[in-house]
Backbone as CSV, one residue per row, in Angstrom:
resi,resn,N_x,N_y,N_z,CA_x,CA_y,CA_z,C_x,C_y,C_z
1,UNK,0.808,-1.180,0.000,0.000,0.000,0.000,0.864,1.261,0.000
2,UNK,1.743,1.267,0.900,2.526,2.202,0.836,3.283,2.685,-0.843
3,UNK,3.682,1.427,-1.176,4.113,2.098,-2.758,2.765,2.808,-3.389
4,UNK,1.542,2.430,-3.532,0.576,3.015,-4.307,0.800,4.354,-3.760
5,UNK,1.082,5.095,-2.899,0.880,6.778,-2.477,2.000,7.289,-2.954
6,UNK,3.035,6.677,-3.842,3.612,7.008,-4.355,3.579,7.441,-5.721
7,UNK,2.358,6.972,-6.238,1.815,7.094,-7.773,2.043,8.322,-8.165
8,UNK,2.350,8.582,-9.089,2.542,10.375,-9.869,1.211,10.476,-10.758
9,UNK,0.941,11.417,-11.093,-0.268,11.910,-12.305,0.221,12.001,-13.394
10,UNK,1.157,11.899,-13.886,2.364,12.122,-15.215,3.363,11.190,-14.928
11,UNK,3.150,10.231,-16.008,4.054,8.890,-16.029,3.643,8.700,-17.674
12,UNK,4.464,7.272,-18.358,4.402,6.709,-19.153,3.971,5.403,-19.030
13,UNK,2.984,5.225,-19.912,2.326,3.457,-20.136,2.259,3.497,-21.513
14,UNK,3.150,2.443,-21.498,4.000,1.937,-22.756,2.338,0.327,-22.989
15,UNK,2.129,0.168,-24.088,1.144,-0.995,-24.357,1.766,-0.813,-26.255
16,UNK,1.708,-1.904,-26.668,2.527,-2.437,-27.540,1.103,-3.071,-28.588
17,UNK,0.993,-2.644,-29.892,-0.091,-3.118,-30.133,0.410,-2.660,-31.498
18,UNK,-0.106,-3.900,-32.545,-0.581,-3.563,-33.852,-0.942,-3.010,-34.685
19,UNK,-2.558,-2.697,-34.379,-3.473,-1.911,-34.753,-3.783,-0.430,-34.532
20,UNK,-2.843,0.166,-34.261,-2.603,2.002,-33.910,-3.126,2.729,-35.260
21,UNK,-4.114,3.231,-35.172,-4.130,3.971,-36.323,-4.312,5.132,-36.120
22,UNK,-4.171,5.746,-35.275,-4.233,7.721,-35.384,-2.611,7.282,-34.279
23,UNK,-2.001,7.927,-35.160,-0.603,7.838,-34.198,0.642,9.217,-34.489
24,UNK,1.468,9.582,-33.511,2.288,10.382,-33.635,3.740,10.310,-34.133
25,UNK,4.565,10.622,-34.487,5.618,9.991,-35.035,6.722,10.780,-34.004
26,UNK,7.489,10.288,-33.575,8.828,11.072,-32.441,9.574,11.379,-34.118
27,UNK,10.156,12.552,-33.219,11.049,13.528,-34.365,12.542,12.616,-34.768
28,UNK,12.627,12.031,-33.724,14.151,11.514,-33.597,14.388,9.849,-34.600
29,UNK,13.499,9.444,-33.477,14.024,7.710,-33.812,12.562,7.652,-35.144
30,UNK,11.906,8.418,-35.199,10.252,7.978,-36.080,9.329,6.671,-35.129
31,UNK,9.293,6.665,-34.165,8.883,5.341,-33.105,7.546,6.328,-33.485
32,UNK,6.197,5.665,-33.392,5.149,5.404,-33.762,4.358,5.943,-32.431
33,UNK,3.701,6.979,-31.841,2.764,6.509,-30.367,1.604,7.378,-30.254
34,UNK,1.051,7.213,-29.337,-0.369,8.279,-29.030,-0.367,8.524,-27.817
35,UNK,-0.794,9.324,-27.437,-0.786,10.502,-26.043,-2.375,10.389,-25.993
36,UNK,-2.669,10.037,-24.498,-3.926,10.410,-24.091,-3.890,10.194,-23.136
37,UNK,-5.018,10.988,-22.193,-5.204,11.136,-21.124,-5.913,9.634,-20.318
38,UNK,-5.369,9.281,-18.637,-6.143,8.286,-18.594,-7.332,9.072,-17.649
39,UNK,-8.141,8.055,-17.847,-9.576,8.615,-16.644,-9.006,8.756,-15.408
40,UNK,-9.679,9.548,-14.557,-9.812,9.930,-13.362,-10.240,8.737,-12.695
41,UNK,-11.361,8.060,-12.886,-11.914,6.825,-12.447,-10.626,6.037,-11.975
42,UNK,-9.964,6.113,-13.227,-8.924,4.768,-13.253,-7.837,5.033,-12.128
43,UNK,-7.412,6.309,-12.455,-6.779,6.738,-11.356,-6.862,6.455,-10.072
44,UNK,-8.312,7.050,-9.043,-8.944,6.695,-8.278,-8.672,5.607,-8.145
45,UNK,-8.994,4.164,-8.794,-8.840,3.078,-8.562,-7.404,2.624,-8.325
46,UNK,-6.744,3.130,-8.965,-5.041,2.964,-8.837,-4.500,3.334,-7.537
47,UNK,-5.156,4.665,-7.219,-4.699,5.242,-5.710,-5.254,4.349,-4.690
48,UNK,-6.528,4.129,-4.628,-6.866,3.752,-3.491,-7.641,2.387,-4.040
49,UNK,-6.782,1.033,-4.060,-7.959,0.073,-4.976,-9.110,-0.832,-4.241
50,UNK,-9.455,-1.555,-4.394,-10.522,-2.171,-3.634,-9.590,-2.865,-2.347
51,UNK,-9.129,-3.585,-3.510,-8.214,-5.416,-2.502,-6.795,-5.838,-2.944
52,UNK,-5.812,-5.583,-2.521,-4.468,-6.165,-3.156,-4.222,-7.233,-2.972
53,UNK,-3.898,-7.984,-3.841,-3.580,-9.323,-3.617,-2.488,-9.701,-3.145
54,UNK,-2.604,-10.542,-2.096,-1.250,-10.687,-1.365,-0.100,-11.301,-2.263
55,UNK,0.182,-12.034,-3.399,1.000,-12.736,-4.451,1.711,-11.294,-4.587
56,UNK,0.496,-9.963,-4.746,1.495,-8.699,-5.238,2.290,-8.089,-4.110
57,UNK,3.486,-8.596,-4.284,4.630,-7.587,-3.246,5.965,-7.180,-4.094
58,UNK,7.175,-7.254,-3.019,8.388,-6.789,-3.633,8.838,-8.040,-3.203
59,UNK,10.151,-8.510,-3.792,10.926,-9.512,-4.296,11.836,-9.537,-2.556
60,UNK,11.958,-10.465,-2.173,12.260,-10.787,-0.889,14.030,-10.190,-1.434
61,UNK,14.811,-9.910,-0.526,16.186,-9.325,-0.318,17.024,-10.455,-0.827
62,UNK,17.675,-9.958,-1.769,18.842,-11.480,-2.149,19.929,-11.131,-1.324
63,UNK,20.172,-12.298,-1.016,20.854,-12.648,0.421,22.479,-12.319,-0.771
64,UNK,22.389,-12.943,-2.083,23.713,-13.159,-2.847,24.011,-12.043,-3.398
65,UNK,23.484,-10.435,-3.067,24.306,-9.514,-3.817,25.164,-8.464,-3.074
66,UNK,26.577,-8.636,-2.851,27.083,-7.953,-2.641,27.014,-6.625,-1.138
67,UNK,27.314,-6.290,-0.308,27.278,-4.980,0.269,28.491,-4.349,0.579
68,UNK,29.755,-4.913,0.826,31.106,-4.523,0.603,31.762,-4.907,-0.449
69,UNK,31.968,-3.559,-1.095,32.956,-3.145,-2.524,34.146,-2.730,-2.120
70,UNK,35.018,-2.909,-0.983,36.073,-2.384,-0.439,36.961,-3.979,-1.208
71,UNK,38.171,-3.398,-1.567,38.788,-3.881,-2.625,40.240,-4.335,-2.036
72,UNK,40.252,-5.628,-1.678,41.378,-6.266,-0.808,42.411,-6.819,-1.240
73,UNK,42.356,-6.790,-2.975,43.324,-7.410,-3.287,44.593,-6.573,-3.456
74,UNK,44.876,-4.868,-3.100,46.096,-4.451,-2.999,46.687,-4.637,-1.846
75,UNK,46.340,-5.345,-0.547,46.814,-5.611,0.235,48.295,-6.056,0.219
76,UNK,49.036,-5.191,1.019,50.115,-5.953,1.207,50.705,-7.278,1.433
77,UNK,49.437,-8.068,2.035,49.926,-9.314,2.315,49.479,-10.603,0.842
78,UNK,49.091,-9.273,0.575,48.655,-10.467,-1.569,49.449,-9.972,-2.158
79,UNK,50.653,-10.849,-1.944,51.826,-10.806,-3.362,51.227,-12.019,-4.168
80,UNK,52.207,-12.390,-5.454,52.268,-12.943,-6.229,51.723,-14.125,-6.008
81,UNK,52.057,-14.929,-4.831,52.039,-16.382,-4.595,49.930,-16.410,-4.454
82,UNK,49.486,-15.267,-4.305,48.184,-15.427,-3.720,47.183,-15.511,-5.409
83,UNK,47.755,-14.966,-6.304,47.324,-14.729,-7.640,47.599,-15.378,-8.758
84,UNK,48.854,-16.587,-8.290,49.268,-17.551,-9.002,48.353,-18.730,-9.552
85,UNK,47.702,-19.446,-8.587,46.741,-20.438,-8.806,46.043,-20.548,-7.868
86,UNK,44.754,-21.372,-7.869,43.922,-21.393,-6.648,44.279,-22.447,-5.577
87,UNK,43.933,-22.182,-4.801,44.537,-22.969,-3.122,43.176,-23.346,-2.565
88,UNK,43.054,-24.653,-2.198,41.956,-25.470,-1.228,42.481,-24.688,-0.049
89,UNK,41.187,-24.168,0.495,41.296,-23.670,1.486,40.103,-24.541,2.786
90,UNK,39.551,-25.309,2.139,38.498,-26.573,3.235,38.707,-27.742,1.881
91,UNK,39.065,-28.769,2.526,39.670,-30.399,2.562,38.673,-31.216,2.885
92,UNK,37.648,-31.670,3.257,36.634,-32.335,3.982,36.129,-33.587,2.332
93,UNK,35.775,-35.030,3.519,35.416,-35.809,2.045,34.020,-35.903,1.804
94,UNK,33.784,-34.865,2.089,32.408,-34.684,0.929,32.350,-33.199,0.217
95,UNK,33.558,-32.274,0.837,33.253,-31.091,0.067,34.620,-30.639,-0.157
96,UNK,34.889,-29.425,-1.178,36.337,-29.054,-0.973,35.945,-27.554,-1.575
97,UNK,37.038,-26.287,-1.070,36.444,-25.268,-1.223,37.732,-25.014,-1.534
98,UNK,37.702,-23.838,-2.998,38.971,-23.321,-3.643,38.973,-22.119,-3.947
99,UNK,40.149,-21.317,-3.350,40.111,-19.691,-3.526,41.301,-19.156,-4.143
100,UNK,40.782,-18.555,-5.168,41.602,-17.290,-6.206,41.310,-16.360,-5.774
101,UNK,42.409,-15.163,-5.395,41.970,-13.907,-5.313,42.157,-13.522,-7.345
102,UNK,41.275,-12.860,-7.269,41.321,-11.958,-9.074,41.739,-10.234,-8.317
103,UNK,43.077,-10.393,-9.297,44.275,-9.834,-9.081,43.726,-8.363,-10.583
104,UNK,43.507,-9.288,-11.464,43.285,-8.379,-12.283,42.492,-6.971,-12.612
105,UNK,40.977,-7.985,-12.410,39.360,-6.848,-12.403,38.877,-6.587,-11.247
106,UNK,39.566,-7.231,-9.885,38.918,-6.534,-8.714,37.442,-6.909,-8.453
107,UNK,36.715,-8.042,-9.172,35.857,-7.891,-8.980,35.167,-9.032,-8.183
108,UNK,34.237,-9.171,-6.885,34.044,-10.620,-6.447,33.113,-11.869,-7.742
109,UNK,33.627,-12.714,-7.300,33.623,-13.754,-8.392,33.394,-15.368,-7.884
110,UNK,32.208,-16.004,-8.624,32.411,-17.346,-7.773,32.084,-18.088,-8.665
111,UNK,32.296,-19.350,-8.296,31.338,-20.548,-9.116,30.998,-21.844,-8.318
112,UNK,30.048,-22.316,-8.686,29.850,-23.532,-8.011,29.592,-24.877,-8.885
113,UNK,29.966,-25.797,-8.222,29.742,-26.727,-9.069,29.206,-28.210,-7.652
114,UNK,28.044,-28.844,-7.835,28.147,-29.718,-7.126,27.883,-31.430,-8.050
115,UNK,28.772,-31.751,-7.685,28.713,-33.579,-7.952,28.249,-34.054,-7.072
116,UNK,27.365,-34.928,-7.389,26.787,-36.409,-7.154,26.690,-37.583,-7.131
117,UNK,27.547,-38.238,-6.389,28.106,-39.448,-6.908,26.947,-40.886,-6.220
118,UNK,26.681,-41.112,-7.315,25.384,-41.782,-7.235,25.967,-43.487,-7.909
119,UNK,26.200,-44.396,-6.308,26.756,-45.796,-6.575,25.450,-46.548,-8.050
120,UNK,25.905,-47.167,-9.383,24.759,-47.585,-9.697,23.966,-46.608,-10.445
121,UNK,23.509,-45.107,-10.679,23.155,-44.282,-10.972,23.026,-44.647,-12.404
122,UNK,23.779,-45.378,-13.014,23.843,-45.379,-14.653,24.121,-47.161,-14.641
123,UNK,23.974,-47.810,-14.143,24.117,-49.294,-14.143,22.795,-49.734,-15.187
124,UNK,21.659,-49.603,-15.593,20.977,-49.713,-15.930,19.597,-49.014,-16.294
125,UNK,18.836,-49.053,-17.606,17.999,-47.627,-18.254,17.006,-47.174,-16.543
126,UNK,16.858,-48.200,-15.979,15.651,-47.343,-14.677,16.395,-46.734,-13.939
127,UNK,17.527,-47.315,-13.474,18.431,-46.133,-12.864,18.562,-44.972,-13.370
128,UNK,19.371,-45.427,-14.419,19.684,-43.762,-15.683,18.686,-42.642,-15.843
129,UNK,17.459,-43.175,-15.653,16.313,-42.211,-15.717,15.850,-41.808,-14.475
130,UNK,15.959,-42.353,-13.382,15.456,-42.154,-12.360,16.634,-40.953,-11.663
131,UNK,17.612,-41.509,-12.218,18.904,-40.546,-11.698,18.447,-38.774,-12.515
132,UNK,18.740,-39.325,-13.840,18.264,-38.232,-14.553,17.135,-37.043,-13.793
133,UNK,15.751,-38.025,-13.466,14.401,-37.395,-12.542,14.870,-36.888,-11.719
134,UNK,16.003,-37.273,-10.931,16.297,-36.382,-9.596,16.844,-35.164,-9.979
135,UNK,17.743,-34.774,-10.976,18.593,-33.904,-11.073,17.646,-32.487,-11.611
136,UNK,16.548,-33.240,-12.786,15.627,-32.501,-12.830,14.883,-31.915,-11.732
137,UNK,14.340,-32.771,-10.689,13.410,-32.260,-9.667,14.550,-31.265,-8.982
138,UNK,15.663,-32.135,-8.514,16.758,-31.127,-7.414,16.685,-29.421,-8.312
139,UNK,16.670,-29.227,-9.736,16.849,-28.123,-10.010,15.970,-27.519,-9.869
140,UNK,14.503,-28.225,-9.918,13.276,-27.284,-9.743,13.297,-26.959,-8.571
141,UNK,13.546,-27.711,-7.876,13.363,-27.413,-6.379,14.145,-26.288,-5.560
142,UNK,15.309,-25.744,-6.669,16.693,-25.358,-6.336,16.087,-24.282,-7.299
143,UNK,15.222,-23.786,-8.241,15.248,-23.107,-9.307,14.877,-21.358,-8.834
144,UNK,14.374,-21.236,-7.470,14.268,-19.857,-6.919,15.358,-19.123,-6.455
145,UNK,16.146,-19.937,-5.653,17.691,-19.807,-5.313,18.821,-19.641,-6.402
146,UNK,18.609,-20.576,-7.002,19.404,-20.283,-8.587,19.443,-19.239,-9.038
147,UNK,17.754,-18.945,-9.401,17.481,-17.303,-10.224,18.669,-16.192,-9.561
148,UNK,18.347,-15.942,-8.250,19.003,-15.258,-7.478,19.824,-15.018,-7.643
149,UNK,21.033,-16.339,-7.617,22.237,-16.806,-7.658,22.128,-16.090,-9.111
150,UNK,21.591,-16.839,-10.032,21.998,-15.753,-11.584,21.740,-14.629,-11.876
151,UNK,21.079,-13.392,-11.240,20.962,-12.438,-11.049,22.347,-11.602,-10.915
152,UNK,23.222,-12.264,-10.066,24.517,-11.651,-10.031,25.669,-12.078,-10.333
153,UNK,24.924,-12.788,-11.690,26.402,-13.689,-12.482,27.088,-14.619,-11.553
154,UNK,26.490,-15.617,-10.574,27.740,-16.801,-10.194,26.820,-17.848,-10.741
155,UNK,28.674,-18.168,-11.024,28.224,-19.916,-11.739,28.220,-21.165,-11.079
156,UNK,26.171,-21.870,-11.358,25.933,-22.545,-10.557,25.239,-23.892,-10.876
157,UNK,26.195,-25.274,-11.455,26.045,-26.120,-11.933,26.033,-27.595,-10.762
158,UNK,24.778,-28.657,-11.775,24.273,-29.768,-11.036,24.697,-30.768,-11.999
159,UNK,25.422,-31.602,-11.574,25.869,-32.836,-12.550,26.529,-33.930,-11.626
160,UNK,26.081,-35.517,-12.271,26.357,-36.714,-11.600,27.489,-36.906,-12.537
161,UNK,28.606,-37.737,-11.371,29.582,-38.270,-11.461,29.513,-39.640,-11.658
162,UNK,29.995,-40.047,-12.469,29.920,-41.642,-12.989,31.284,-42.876,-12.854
């Protein structure tokens, strides 16, 4: 509700349509449009509407973008040896975690990749497919988090190991 009292009386609504036939031509690009006023009614209804539907909100806070841009890689203690190749920095046997500082563009950077090592997984077509079904479902299931995750460019891949 609070965003609706924010509404202006002078805005643009862009609607994309075919059939325009009394139309204006922009001086610049020649783009095609018509100017008219909307009702007051409509307005009214815009400001103050009956019922909002709760589905309509704002996009919950991504946890994955960024809030410190402070830039660590001129640090004195990152010479050469830190920009050379990447270093396991967690060892554990089910996970392993590997860090490059980027020396070059300064910019934070990740990727992910998780394997699945599934005993049997491909031994035979009901396995193979059933394996297959999971990876599908795991992504749907994974597919809100993902978005997110791709929103700010990290790379974030699901694949069985054979």
């Amino acid at each position: 509700m609070e965003l609706l009292q924010l509404l202006t009386t002078i805005f643009a609504l862009l609607i994309s349509h075919k059939c325009i036939s009394d139309y204006q031509l922009e001086p610049w690009f020649g783009s095609r449009y018509i100017e008219e006023d909307i009702p007051h009614s409509l307005m009214d209804l815009w400001r103050d509407p009956p019922d909002v539907d709760v589905s309509l909100h704002l996009p919950l806070t991504n946890d994955f973008i960024p809030c410190d841009f402070s830039i660590h890689a001129d640090s004195p203690n990152n010479g050469p040896a830190d920009t050379a190749s990447p270093r396991c920095i967690v060892d554990e046997p089910l996970m392993k975690f590997w860090y490059k500082l980027d020396g070059t563009f300064k910019v934070p950077r990740a990727n992910t990749y998780f394997c699945i090592n599934l005993k049997g997984g491909y031994n035979d077509v009901k396995n193979c497919l059933l394996t297959e079904l999971f990876i599908i479902l795991l992504k749907d299931e994974m597919n809100e988090l993902i978005y997110q995750v791709d929103c700010i460019v990290f790379v974030t891949e699901f694949f069985i190991h054979m």
